[in-house]
VOPAGU-2260 file (C-alpha; in pm, 1 decimal, decimal comma):
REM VOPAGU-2260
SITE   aa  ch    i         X         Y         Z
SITE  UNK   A    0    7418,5    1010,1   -8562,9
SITE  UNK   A    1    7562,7    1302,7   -8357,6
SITE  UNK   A    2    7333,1    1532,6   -8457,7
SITE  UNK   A    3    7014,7    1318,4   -8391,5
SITE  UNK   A    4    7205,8    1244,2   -8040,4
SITE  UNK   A    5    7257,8    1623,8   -7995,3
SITE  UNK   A    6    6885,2    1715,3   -8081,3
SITE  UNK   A    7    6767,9    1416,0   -7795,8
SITE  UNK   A    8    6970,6    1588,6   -7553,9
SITE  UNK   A    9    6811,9    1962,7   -7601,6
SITE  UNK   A   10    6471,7    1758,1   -7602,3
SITE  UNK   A   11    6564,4    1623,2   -7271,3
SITE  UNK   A   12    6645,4    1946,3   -7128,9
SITE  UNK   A   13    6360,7    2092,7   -7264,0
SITE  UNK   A   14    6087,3    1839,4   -7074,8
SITE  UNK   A   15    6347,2    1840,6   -6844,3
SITE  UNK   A   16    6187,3    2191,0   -6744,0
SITE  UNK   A   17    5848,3    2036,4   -6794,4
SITE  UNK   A   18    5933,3    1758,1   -6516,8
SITE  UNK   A   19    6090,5    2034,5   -6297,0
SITE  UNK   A   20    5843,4    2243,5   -6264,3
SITE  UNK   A   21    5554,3    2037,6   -6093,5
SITE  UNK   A   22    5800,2    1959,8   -5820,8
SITE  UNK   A   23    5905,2    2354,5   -5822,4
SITE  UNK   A   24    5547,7    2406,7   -5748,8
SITE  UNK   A   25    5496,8    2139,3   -5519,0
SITE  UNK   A   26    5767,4    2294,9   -5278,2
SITE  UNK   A   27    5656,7    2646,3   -5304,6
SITE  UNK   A   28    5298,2    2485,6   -5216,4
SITE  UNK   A   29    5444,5    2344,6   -4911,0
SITE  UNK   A   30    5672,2    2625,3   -4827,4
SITE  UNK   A   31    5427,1    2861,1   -4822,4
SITE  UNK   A   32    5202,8    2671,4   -4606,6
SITE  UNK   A   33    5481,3    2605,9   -4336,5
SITE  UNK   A   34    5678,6    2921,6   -4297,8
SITE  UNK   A   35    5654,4    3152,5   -4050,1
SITE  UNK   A   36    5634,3    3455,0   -4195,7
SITE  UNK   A   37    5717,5    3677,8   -3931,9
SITE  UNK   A   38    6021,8    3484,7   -3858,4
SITE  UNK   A   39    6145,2    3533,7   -4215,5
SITE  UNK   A   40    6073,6    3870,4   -4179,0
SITE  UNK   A   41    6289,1    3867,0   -3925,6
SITE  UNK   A   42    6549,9    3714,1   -4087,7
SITE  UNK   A   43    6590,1    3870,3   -4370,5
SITE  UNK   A   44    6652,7    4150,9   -4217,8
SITE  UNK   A   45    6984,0    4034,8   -4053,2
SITE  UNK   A   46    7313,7    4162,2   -4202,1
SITE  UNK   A   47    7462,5    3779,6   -4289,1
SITE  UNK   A   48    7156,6    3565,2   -4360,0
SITE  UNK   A   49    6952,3    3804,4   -4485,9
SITE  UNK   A   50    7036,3    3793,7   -4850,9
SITE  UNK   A   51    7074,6    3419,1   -4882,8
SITE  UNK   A   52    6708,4    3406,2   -4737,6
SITE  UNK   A   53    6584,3    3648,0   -4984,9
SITE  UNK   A   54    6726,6    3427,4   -5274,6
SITE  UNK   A   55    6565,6    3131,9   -5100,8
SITE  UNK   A   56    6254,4    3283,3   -5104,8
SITE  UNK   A   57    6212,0    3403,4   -5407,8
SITE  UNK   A   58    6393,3    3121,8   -5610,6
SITE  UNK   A   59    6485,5    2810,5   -5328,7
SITE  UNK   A   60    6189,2    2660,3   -5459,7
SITE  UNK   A   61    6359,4    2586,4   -5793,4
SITE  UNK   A   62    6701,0    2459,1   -5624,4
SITE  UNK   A   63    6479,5    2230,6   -5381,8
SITE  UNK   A   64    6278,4    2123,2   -5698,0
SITE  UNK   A   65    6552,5    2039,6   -5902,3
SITE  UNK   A   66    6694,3    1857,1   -5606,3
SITE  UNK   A   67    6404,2    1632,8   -5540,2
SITE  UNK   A   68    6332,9    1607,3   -5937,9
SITE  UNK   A   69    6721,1    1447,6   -5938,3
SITE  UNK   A   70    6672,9    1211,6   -5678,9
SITE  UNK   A   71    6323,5    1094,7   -5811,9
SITE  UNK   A   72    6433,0    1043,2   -6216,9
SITE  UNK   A   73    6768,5     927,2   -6137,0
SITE  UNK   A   74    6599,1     597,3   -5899,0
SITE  UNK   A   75    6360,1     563,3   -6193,4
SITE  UNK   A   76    6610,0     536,9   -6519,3
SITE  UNK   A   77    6845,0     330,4   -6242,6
SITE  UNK   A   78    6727,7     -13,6   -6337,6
SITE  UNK   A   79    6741,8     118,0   -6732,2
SITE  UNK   A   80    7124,7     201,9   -6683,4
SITE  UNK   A   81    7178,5    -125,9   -6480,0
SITE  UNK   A   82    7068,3    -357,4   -6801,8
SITE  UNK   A   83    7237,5    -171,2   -7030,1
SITE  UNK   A   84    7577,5    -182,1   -6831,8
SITE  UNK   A   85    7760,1    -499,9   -7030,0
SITE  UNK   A   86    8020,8    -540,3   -6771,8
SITE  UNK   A   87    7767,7    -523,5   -6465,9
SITE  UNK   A   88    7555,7    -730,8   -6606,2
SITE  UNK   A   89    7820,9    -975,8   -6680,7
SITE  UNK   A   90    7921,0    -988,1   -6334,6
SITE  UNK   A   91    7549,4   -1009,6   -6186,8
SITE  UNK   A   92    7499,5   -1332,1   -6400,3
SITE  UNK   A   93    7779,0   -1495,3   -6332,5
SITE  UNK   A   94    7802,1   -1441,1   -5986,9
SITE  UNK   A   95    7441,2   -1597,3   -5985,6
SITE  UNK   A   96    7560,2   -1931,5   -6178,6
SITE  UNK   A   97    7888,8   -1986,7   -5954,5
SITE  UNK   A   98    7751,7   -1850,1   -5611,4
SITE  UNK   A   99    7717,6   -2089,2   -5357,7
SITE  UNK   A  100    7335,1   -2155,1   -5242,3
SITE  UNK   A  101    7205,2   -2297,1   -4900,8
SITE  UNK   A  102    6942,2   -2555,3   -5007,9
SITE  UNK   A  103    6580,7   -2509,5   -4771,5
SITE  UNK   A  104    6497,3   -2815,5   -4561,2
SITE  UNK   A  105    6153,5   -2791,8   -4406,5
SITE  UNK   A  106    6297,0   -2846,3   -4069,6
SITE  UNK   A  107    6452,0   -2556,3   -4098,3
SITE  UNK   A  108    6441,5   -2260,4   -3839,9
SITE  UNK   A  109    6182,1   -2003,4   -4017,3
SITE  UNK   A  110    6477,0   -1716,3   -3925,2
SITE  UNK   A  111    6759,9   -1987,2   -4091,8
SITE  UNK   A  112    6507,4   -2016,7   -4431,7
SITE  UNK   A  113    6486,4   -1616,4   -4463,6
SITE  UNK   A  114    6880,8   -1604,9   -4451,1
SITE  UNK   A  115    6919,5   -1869,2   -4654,5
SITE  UNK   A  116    6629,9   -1756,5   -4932,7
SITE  UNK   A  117    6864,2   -1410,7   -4856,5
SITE  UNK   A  118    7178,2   -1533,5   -4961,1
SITE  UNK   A  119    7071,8   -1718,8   -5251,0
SITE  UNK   A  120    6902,6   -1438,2   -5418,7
SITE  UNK   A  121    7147,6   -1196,9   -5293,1
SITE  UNK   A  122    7320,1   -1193,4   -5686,7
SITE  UNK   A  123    7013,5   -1075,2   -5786,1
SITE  UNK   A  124    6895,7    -855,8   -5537,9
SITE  UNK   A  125    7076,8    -524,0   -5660,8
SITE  UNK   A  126    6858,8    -535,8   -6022,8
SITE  UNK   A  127    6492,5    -611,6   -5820,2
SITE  UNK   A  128    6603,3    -381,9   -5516,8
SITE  UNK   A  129    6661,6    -110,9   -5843,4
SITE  UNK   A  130    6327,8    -220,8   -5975,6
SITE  UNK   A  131    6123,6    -192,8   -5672,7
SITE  UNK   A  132    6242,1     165,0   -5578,7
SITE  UNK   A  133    6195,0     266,0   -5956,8
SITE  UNK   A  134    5833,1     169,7   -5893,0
SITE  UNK   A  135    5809,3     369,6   -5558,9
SITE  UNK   A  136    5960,6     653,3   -5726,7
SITE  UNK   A  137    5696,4     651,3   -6049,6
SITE  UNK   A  138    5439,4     631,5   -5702,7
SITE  UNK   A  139    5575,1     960,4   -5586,2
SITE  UNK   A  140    5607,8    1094,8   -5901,0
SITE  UNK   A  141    5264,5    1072,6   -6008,0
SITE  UNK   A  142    5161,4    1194,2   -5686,4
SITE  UNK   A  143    5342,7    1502,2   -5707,4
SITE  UNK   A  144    5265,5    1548,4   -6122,2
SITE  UNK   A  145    4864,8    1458,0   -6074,4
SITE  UNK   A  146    4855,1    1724,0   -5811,8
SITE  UNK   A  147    4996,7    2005,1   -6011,3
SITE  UNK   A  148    4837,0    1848,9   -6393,4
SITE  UNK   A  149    4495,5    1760,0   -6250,7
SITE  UNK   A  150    4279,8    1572,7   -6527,9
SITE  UNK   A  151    3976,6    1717,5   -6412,3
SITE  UNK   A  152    3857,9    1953,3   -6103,2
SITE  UNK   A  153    3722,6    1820,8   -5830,4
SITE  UNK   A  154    3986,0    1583,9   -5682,1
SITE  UNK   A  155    3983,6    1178,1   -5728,0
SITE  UNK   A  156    3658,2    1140,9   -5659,8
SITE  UNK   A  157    3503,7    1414,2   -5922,0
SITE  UNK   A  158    3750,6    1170,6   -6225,9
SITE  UNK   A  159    3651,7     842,0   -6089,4
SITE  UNK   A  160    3285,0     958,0   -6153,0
SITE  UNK   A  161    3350,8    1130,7   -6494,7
SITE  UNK   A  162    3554,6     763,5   -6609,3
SITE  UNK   A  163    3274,7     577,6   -6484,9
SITE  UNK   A  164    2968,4     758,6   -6631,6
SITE  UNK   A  165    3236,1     809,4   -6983,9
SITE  UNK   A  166    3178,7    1210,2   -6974,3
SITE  UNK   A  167    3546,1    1248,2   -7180,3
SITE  UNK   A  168    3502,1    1621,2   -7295,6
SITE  UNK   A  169    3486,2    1698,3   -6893,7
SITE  UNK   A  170    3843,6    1560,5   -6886,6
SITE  UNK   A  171    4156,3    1801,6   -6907,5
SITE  UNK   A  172    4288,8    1634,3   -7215,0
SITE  UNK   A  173    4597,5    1913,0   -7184,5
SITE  UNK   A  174    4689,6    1813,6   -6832,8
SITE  UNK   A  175    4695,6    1474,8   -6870,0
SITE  UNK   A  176    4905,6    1507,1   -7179,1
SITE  UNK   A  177    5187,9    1693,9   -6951,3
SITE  UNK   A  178    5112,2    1420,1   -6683,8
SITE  UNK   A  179    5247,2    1156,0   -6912,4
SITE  UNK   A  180    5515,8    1374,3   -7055,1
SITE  UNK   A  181    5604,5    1416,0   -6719,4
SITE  UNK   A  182    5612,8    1081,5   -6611,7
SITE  UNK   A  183    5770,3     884,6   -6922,7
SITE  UNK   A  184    5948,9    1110,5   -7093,8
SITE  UNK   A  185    6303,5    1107,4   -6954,4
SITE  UNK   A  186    6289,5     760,7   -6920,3
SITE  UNK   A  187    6206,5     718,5   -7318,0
SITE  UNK   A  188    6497,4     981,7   -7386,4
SITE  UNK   A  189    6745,2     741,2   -7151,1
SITE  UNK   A  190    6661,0     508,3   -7339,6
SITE  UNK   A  191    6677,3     612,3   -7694,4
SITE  UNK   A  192    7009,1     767,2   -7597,4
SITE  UNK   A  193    7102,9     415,0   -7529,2
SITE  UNK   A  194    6958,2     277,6   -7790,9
SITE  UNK   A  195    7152,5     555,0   -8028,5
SITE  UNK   A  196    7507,2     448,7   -7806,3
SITE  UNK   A  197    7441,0      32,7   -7918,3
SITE  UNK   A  198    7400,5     142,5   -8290,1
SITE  UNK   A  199    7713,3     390,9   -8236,1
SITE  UNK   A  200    7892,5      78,5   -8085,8
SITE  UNK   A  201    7810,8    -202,8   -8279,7
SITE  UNK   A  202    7928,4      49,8   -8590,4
SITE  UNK   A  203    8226,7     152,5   -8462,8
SITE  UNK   A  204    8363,1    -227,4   -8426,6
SITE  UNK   A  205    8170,6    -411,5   -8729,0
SITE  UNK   A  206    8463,3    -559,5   -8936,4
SITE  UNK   A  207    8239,7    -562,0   -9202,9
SITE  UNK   A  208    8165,4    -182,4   -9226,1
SITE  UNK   A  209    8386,4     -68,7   -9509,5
């Protein structure tokens, strides 16, 4: 069980990489197009900042990357950590069956029905509030990936035409094979890690396991 744990983890590090580097790419993209380049000249040639400009510009990319890679993967495997967590759970639901609600009368001030539909959800709100920003963060993240993995040249427009007319050999098979592995991948690894930890558990404490 350790071992096949172990091995998950260097997998995830190693499309780790693979997730990194369309957002590695994406910055330099956007980097490059917004610098001023005689500024940096400029200051890089300073005594103090000099050499801590130099790194940025030859490897801030990666550190910016990583950064915004983070952020995005973390607010997508959020709502998979959430359901797994026994004890939060546990407290979610049970807040949800004992909390007070404000029943909705029709004569009700619109502004009074909002805060009261508010309230009565509000148990629930921190695992659909996860949800939704996991689903704005798979929005950005395909963004980004389908930018650097195109499935075909030519933009949107150029695959909505090739899907439509069914002209598959045009399409960049190898691209959209990373664009997947990009997008799915460390979720599927989060959760098979998971999955491994319940089978580790459940083990551990059987009273029947001799």
């Amino acid at each position: 069980m350790k071992v096949l744990y172990w091995l998950c983890v260097a997998a995830g590090l190693w499309f780790a990489y693979l997730n990194i580097a369309p957002y590695a790419q994406a910055v330099q993209f956007i980097l490059s197009n917004v610098t001023d380049t005689s500024l940096m000249q400029v200051l890089m040639s300073l005594w103090v900042i000099g050499p801590i400009l130099r790194f940025f510009n030859t490897a801030g990319h990666w550190v910016i990357g990583v950064i915004l890679w983070g952020i995005i993967q973390t607010i997508k495997v959020f709502p998979i950590i959430l359901k797994h967590d026994r004890s939060f759970m546990r407290t979610v639901l049970s807040e949800s069956e004992q909390a007070h609600r404000f029943p909705i009368h029709e004569t009700d001030d619109p502004t009074a029905k909002a805060l009261k539909s508010w309230y009565n959800r509000f148990p629930m709100l921190t695992i659909s509030t996860a949800r939704t920003w996991a689903l704005f963060a798979y929005v950005v993240d395909f963004l980004i990936c389908i930018t650097i993995y195109p499935p075909c040249e030519g933009g949107f427009g150029q695959l909505f035409f090739l899907l439509m007319t069914g002209q598959w050999t045009e399409l960049d098979w190898a691209n959209i094979a990373l664009l997947l592995v990009t997008l799915f991948v460390v979720e599927a690894i989060v959760k098979f890690l998971l999955w491994l930890g319940q089978i580790a558990y459940y083990y551990r404490v059987s009273p029947y396991r001799q």
